[in-house]
N, C-alpha and C positions, 0 to 999 in steps of 0.2 A: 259242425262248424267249430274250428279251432277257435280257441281263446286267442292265439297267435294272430291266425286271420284278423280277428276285433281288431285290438289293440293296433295291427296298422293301420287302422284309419285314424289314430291319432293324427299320422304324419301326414295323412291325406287330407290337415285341415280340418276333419269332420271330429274335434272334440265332443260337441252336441250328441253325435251316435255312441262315442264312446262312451261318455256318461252315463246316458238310458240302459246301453249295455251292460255297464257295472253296476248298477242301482238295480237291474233285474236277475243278473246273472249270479252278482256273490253270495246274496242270501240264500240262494238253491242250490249250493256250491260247495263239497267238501273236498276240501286240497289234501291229496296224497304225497308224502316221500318214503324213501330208501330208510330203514335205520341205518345209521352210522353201522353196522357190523355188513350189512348187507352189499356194501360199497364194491366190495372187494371182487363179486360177484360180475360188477359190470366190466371189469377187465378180464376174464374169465369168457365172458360172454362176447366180448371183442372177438379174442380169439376165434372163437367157435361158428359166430353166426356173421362177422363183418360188417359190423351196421355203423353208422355215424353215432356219436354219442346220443344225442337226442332219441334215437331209435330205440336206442341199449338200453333207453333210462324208462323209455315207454314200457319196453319189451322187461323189463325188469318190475316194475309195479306192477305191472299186471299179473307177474307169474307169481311175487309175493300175495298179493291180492286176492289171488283167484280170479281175476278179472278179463275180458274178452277187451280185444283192441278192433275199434271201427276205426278206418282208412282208408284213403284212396294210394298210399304211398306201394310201389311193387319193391318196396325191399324188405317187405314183413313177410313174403311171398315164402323164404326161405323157413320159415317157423312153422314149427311142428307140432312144440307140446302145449302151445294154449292157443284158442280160438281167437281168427283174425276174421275179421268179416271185410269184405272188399266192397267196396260202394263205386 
């Protein structure tokens, strides 16, 4: 479950769930970025693979990372060099 998905239930009123959510969630929680040198990469990757940025930036952590991306989205479909698991 995305952090994305939570956080709209702000707007759906249900502050209450969002909270619990945050109070459970962050402390288990290590936030990843890009270095600033690695930037450069996501336009590069534009190119090559056509993903929305959000995808690019996914699909970018993960390959710095070493990391496997779980999804339900079919446009990770295209990738090849790191593991996507499709749910």
């Amino acid at each position: 479950m995305s952090f994305w998905f939570r956080f709209s239930r702000v707007r759906d009123n249900k502050e209450d769930v969002f909270q619990k959510f945050i109070k459970d969630f962050l402390p288990k929680t290590k936030l990843l970025s890009l270095p600033k040198e690695e930037y450069k990469n996501l336009t590069e990757s534009k190119k090559n693979l056509n993903l929305d940025f959000d995808d690019l930036y996914q699909y970018n952590i993960a390959r710095f990372y070493n990391l496997n991306i779980v999804t339900l989205d079919n446009d990770f479909q295209k990738i090849k060099d790191i593991e996507i698991k499709f749910l």
